[in-house]
C-alpha positions as CSV (number, residue, x, y, z in Angstrom):
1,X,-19.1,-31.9,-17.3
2,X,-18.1,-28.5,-16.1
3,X,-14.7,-26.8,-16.2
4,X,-14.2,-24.2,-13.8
5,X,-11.1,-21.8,-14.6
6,X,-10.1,-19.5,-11.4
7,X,-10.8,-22.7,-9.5
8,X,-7.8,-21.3,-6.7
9,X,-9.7,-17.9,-6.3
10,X,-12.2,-16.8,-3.8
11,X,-14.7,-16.9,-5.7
12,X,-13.4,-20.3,-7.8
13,X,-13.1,-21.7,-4.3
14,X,-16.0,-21.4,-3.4
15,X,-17.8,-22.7,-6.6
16,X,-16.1,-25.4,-6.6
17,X,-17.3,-26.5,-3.1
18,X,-20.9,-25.9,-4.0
19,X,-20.6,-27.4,-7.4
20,X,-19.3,-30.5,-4.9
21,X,-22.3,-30.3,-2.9
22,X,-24.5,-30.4,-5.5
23,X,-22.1,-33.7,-6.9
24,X,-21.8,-32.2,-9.9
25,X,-19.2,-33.7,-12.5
26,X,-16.9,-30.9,-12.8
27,X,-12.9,-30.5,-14.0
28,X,-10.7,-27.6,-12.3
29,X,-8.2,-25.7,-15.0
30,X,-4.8,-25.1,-13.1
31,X,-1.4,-24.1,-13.5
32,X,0.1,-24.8,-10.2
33,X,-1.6,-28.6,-9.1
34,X,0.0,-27.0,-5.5
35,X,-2.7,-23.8,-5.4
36,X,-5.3,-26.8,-5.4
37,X,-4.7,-27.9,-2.2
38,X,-7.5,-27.8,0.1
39,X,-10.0,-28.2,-2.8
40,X,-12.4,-31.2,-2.8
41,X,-11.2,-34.5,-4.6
42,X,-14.2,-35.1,-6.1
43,X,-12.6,-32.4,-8.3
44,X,-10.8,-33.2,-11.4
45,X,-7.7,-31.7,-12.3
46,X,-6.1,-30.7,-15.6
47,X,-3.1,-28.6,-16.2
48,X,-3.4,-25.8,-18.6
49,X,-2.8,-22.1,-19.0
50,X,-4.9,-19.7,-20.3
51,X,-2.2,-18.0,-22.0
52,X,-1.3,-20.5,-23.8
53,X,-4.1,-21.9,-26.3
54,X,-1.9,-25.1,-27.0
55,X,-2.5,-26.5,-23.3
56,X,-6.4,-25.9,-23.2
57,X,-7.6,-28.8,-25.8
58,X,-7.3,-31.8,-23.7
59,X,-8.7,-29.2,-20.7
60,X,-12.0,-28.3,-22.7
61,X,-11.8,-32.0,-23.7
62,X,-15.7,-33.6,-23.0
63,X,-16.8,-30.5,-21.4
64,X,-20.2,-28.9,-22.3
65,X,-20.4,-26.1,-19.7
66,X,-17.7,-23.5,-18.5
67,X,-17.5,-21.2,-15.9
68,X,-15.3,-18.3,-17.4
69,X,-13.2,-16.0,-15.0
70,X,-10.2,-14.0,-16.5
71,X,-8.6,-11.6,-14.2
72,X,-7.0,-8.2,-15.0
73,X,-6.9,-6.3,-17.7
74,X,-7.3,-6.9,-21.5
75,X,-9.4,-10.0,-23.1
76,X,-6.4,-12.4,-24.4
77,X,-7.4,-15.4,-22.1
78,X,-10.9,-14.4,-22.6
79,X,-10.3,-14.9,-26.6
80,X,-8.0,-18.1,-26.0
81,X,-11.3,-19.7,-23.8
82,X,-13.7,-18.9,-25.9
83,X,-11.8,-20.2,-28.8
84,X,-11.2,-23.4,-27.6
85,X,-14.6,-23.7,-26.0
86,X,-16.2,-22.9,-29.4
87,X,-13.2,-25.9,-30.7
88,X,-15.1,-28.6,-28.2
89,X,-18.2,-27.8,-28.5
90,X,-18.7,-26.3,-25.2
91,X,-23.1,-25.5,-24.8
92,X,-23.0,-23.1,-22.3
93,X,-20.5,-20.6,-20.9
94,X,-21.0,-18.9,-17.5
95,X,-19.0,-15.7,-17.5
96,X,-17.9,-13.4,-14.7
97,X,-18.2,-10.1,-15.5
98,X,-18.8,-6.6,-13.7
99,X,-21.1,-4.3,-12.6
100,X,-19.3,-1.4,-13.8
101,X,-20.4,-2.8,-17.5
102,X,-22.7,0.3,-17.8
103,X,-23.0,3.6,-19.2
104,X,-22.2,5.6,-22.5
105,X,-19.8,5.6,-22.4
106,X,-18.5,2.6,-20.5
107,X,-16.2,3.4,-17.3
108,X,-12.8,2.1,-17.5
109,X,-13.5,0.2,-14.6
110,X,-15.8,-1.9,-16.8
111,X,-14.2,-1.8,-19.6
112,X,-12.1,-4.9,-20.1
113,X,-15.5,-6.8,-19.0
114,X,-17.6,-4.8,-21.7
115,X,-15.1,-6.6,-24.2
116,X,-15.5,-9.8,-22.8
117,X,-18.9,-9.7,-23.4
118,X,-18.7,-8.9,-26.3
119,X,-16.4,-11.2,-27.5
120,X,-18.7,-13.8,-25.8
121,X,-22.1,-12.9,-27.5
122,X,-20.2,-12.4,-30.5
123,X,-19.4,-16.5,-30.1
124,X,-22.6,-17.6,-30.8
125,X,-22.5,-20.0,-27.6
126,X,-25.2,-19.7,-25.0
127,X,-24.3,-17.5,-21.9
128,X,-25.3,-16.4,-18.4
129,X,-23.3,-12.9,-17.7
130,X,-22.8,-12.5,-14.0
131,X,-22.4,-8.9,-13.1
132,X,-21.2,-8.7,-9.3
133,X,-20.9,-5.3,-7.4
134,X,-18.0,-4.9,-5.0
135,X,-16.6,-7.8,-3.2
136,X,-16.6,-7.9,0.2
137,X,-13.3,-9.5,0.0
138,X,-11.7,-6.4,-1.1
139,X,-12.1,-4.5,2.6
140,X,-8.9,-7.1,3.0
141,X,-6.8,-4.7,1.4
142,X,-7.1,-2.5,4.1
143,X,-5.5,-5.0,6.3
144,X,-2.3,-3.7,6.5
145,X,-3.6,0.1,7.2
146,X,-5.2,-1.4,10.2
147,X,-2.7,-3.5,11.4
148,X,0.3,-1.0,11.1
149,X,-1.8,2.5,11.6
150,X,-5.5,1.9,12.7
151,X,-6.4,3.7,9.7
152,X,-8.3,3.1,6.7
153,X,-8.8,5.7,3.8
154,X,-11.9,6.7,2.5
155,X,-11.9,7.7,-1.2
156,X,-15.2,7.7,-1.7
157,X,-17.2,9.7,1.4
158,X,-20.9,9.8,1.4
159,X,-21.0,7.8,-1.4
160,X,-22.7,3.9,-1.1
161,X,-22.2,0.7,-2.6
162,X,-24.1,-2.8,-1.3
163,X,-21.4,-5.2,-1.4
164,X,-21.6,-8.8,-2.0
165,X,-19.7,-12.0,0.0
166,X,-17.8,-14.0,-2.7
167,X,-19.8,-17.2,-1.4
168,X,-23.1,-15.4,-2.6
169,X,-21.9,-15.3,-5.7
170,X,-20.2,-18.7,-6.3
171,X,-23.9,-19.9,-5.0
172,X,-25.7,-18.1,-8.4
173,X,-22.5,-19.5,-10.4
174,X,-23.1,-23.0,-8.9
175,X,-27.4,-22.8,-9.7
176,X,-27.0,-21.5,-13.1
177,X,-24.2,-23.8,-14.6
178,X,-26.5,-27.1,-13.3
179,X,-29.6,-25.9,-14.0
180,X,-31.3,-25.2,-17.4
181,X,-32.8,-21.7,-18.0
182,X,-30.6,-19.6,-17.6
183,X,-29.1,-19.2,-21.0
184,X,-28.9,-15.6,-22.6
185,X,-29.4,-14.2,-18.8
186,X,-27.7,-11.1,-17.2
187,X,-28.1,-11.3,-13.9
188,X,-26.7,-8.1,-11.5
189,X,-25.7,-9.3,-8.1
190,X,-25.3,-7.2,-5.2
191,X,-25.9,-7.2,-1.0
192,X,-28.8,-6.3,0.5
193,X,-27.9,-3.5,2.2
194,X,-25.8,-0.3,1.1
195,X,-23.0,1.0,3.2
196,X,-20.6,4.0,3.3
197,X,-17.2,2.9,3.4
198,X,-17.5,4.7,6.9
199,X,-20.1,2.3,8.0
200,X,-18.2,-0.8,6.9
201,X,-15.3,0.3,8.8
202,X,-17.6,0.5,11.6
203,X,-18.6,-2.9,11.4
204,X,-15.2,-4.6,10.5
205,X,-14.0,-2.3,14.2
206,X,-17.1,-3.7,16.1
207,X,-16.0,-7.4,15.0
208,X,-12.2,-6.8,15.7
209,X,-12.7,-5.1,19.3
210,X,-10.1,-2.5,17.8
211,X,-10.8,1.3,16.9
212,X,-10.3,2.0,13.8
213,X,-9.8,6.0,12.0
214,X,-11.5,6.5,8.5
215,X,-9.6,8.9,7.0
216,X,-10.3,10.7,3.6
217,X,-8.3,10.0,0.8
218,X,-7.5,13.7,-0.5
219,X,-4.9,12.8,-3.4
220,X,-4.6,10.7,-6.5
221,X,-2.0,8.3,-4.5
222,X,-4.2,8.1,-1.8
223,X,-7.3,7.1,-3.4
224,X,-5.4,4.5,-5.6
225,X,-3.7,3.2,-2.7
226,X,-6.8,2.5,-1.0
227,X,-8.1,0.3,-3.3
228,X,-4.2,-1.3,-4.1
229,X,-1.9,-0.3,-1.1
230,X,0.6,-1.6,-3.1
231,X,-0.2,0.8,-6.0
232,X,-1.6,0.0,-9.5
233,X,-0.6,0.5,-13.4
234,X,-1.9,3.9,-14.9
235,X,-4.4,2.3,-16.8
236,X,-5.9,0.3,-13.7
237,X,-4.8,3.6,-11.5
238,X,-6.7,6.1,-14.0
239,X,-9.9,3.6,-13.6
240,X,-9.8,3.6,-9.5
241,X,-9.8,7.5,-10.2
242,X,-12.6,7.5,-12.4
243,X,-14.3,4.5,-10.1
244,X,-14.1,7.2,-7.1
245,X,-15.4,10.0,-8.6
246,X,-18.8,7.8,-9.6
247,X,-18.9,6.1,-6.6
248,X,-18.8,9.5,-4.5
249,X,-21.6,10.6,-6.0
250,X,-23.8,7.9,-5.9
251,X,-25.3,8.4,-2.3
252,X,-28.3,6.0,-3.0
253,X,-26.4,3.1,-4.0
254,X,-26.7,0.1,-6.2
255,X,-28.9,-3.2,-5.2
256,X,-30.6,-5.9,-6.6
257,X,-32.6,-8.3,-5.1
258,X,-31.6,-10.9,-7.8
259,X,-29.6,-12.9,-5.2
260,X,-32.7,-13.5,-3.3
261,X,-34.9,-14.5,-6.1
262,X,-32.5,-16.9,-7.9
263,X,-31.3,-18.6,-3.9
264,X,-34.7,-18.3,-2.3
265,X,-32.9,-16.4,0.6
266,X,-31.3,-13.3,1.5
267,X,-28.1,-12.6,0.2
268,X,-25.1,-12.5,3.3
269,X,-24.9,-9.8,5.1
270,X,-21.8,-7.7,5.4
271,X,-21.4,-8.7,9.3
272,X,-22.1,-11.9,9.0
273,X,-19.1,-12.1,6.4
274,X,-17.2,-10.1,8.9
275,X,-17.5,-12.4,11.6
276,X,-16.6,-15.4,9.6
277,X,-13.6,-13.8,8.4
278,X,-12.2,-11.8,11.7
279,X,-9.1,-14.0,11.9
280,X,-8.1,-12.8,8.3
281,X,-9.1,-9.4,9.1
282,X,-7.3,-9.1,12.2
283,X,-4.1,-11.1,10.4
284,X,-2.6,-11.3,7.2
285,X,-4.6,-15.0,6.7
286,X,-6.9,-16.0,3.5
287,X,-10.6,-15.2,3.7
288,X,-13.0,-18.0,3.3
């Protein structure tokens, strides 16, 4: 039996519908039972919080794998999982990290997922880390720069990133918690193709049938509000800072063709995801 935490994500989505293709026996950790809507009901469903240990024992309850997704910053629901996975017995842990888990020192970006880690291989249970590179998702946070101004800021300029399609990712997630092998892995997952933010834009304008101005982001505010239009924490804003800087200067870009290998096929690309998602682009709607 699998629990899945993040189950109402977009990644957790997506998981669960391939862990539902592959009829895999598999338990969904909420808080709200109304966020599950829409998932499949092959799904089991168990109430919980990850902030609060006392809820997770009958949630861990019979399970032997777990696919581990904390959001945000710090490792408190990381600890609390863990804990109670260790409790039940849990044989394998699946754990979404980062990409930015890299360098001496770490950046800040990466951090809070370093620690993660850490606390996971310090656990003693088997693990598969997942290291995703940007999400294509995240271009959805230029939504409302498009919609209101036709613009979309550009923090990062020559620099290139190959960004992945949440689906892709769920997909690895779904292999490697049903299959055996894959225990003390790392795997780095990325697109197949590396893109300028300019180039994405590009794209996401050739889908919409709308022009759209790429314009640079020249001050802190800027470059953290094109990454959070709504603005960020210092500590989260001082990591989109340092984030920019590194990404800037990286003109090659990051990718992997660890997608490929583990799915037999080529990661999606970034139009195809773009097409599939024009309606949220174009509105303020959920991506799939």
């Amino acid at each position: 039996m699998v629990l899945v935490t993040g189950a109402t994500g977009r990644i957790g989505r997506a998981l669960v519908r391939e862990l539902d293709a592959r009829n895999a026996e598999f338990r969904i950790l909420v808080r709200d039972p109304a966020r599950a809507a829409g998932l499949p009901a092959s799904a089991e469903r168990v109430l919980g919080d990850l902030d609060e240990p006392s809820t997770l024992t009958p949630a861990f309850d019979g399970i032997d794998r777990l696919f581990l997704l904390t959001p945000g910053i710090g490792v408190d629901q990381a600890v609390n999982a863990v804990t109670a996975a260790r409790d039940s017995g849990v044989r394998h842990i699946v754990l979404l990290s980062s990409i930015w888990v890299f360098g001496d020192p770490v950046p800040a970006m990466g951090r809070w997922h370093h620690e993660r880690e850490q606390l996971l291989r310090a656990s003693g249970i088997p693990a598969t880390i997942l290291r995703p590179g940007g999400f294509m998702t995240n271009v959805l946070e230029w939504g409302p720069s498009i919609r209101e101004e036709g613009v979309v800021l550009d923090a990062i300029g020559p620099g290139r990133s190959a960004p992945i399609d949440p689906a892709d990712i769920a997909a690895v997630a779904a292999l490697v918690l049903t299959e055996n092998g894959h225990e003390g892995q790392t795997y780095t997952l990325t697109g197949d193709e590396t893109l300028t933010i300019a180039e994405q834009v590009q794209i996401i304008a050739a889908t919409i049938g709308r022009h759209i101005e790429v314009r640079t982001a020249a001050t802190p505010e800027e470059i953290v509000r094109s990454r959070y239009p709504d603005g960020a924490p210092k500590p989260l804003a001082d990591a989109v800072l340092e984030a920019a800087a590194l990404m800037r200067a990286d003109t090659t870009g990051v990718r992997t063709d660890t997608v490929r290998h583990l799915l037999g096929r080529r990661p999606r690309t970034f139009s195809d995801w773009c097409v599939r998602n024009a309606h949220a682009l174009r509105l303020d709607g959920e991506a799939e």
